[in-house]
N, C-alpha and C positions, 0 to 999 in steps of 0.2 A: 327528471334526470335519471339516466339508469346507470347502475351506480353496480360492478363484477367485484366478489366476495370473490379471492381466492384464501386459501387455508390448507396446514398440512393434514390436520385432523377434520374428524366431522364436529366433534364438539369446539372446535376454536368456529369450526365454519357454521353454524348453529347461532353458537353464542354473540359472533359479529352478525351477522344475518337479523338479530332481534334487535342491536341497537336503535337500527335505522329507522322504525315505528313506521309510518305512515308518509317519512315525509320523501323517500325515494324509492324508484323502483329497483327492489334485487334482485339479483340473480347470480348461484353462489357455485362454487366447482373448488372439489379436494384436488390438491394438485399432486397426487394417484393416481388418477384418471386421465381419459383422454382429452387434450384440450378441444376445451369449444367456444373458447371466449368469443364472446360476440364483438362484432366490428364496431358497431353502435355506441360502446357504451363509453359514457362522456368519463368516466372516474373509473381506478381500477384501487381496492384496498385488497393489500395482501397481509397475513399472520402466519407468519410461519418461522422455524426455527432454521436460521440463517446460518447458523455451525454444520446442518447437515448440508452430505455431496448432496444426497437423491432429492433435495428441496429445491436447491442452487439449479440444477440440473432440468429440474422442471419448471422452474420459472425461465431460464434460458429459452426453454422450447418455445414461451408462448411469448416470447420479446416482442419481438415481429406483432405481433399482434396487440400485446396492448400497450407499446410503443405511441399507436395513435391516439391512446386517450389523455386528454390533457390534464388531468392529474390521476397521481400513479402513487399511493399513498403509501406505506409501508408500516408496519404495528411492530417495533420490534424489543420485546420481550427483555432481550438479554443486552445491559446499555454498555458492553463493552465495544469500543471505537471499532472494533474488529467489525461487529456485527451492521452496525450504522457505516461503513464505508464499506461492507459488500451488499446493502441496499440501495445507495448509490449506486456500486455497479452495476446492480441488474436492473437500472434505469428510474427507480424512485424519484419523482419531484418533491417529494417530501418526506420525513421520517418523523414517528413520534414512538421514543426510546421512551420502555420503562410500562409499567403499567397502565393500561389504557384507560384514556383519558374521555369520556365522550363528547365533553362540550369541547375539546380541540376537534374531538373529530368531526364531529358537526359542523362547526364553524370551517374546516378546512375545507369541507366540499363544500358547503355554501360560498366560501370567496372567491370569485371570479380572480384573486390577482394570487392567491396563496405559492405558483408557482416561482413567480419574481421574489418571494421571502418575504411577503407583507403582513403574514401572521407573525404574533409576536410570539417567542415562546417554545419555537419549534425547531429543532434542530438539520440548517441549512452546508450545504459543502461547498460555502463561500467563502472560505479564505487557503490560504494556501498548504496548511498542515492539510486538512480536512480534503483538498483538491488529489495530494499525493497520495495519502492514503486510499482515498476510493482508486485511484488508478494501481496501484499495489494488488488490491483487494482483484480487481478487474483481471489483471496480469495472471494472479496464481490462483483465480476462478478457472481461467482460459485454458490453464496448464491442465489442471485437475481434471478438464473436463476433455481434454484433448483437442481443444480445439485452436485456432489461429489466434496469435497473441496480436493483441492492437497497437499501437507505437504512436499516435497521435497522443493518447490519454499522458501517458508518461513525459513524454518533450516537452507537452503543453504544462504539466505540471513542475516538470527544470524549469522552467520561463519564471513560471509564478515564485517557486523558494528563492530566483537568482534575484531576481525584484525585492520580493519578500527582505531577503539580507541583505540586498543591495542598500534597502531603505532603514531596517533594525537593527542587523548586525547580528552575527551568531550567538551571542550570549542570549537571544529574546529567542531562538528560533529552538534553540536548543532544552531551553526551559517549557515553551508551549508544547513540543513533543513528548516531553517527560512526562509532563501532565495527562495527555490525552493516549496514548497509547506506549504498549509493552512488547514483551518478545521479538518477533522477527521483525512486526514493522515499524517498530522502535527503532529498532537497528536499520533498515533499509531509509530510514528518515534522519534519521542521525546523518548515517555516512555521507547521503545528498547534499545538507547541508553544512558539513565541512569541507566536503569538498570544492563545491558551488564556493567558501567564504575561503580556501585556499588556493581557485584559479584566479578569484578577484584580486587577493594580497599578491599575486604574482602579476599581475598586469596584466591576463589574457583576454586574446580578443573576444566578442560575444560569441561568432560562431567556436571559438575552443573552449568558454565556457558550457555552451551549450552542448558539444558532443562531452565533456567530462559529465555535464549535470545527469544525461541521457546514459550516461556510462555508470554513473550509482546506483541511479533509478532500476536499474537490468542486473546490476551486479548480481544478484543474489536470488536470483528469478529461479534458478535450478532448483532454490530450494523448496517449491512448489509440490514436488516429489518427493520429499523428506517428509515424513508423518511429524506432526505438530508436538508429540507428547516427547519427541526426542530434538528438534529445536528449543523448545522454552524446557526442556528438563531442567528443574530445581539439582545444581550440584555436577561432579563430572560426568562424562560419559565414559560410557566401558570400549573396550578396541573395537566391538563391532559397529556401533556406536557412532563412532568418530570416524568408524572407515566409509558410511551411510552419507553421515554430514559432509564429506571430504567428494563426494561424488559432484558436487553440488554446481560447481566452476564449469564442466565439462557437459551435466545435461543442460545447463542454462545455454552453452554455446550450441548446443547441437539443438534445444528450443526454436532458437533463435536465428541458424544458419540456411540459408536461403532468402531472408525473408528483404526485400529489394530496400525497403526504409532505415536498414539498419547497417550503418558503416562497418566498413573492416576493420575501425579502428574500435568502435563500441565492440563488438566481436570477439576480439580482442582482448580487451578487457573484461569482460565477462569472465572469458576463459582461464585466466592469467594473474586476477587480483592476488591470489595467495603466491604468488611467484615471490622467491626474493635470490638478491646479485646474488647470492653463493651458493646457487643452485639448489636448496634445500628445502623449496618449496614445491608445492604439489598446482594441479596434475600433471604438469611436463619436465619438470625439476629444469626448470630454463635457467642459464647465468645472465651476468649484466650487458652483456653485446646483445642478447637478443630480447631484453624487458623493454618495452616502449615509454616514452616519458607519463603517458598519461596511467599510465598502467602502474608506475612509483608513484605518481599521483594519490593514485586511488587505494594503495594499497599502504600509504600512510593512514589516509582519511579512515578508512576501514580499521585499523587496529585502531587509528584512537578513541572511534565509537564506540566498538565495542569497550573500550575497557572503562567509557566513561557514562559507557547505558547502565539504566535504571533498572533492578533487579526487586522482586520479592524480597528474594533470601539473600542477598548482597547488599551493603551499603556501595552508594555511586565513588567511585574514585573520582578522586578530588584532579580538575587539569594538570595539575604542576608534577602530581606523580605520574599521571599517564603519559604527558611528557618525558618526564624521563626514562621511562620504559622503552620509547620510543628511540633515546639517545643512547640507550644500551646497547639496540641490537645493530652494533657496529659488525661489519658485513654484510648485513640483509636489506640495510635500506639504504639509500643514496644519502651519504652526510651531509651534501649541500641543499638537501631539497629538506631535511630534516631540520639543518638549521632555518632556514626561514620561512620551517611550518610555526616554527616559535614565538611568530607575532599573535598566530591564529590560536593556537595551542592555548595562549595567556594572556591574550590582551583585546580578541577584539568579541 
């Protein structure tokens, strides 16, 4: 079996390249260089550091290509969720987080079934935290990289949290996201899943859940273009700062604006989640005749995430305060929609 070493360095690509002994054929390429992955080859193992653009970047280019090999393995170094759901992105059937292991890796290209998850041990994006985050991941690769954002990845993963909650309830959904990832897509998984367990509490149909789930999922897309170190900044931001992160509603709409799969009502919401009735919200400073219902929707769900996400340097506020934070800002949000966020807020 011939088996494509790619790597960002020549000693990562060296030192994989010796694992494999005698029992496969290699053949290795720094992903520097120009591609030349062969069409051939039955497995593709990549090592490379998944936080850089120019890595991302270059595995991109050779998608197309070793797309067609039926395992597509991934070594990846640094085991934060970040990193493991943009290996998934860039089309991994498999991922092995953490220090490399050889007898998985051995064993992963010897099993004819490793791509259906029938290795034990190995971390698969088979459930529905892990489904939304790789499509996250996917989203603000796309951005970064200039390129056409996918919309299938995303809906498909609203279906799965609306299911997800449908069957646990947001207390389970919101807990498994704590656990498993931080900063931005913390928050992009939080807000999904209140929102998703606040169109169910209101009785909405599947397709108006689905355009709210699809409305989360995109919310925060602009922030693709915000540099990471002033998103998850430990602590305030300074004016310039805040006026950066504040851009965020307006590139994600202009992202997004053309693109035929995505309703005028998502659109919409994208551009508009920091809107509130007394006009004091940014980027249009719109009042309550012109906020659309799913757009108070969302823009409850959104404040209560964030102020009930998991932080380093913050302890999590506790529901019942963030609730009433919520019942504070009388003029900004719709009272009646705020009172019967309060089943979801504290009870389900």
């Amino acid at each position: 079996m011939l088996v494509h070493v790619l790597a960002d360095t020549s000693e990562k690509l060296f030192g994989l390249s010796s694992l494999f002994g005698g029992q496969f054929t290699v053949a290795g390429e720094r992903l520097d260089v120009e591609a030349k992955l062969p069409h051939a080859a039955a497995a593709v193992v990549v090592r490379a550091d998944l936080r850089a653009v120019e890595n991302i970047a270059a595995l991109k280019r050779r998608a197309a290509r070793f797309a067609k090999a039926k395992k597509r393995i991934f070594l990846v170094e640094q085991t934060s969720h970040f990193c493991i759901s943009q290996a998934y992105a860039l089309g991994a059937t498999l991922v092995l987080p953490g220090k490399i292991d050889v007898t998985k890796l051995l064993a992963a290209l010897a099993d004819p079934g490793h791509e259906t998850g029938s290795t034990s041990g190995i971390s698969q994006p088979d459930n529905a935290v892990e489904a939304a985050a790789t499509a996250i991941a996917s989203m603000f690769t796309s951005i970064t990289l200039g390129e056409r954002v996918d919309v299938a990845g995303p809906k498909e993963a609203g279906r799965k949290i609306t299911n997800r909650i449908s069957e646990h309830g947001l207390s389970d959904w919101l807990a498994t996201v704590r656990r498993h990832h931080e900063g931005t897509f913390q928050h992009c998984l939080l807000v999904t899943g209140v929102a998703v367990d606040f169109g169910l509490s209101l009785g909405f149909r599947n397709s108006d859940i689905e355009r709210l789930s699809t409305a989360a999922m995109f919310h925060d897309i602009g922030k693709a273009r915000v540099p990471l170190a002033i998103l998850d900044k430990p602590g305030r931001l300074d004016d310039n700062e805040r006026a950066l992160v504040e851009t965020h509603p307006a590139t994600g709409y202009h992202v997004l604006k053309g693109h035929r799969d995505i309703s005028p009502e998502v659109l919409d919401a994208v551009r508009h989640h920091h809107e509130y009735l007394d006009g004091s919200g940014y980027p249009d400073g719109l009042c309550a005749e012109n906020i659309t219902d799913i757009v108070r929707i969302l823009t409850i769900s959104d404040i209560f995430a964030a102020l009930i996400e998991h932080r380093p340097y913050k302890p999590t506020m506790p529901r019942a305060a963030a609730y009433e934070i919520l019942c504070g800002m009388r003029g900004k949000l719709e009272r009646a929609l705020v009172a019967s966020f309060k089943h979801v807020a504290l009870t389900r």
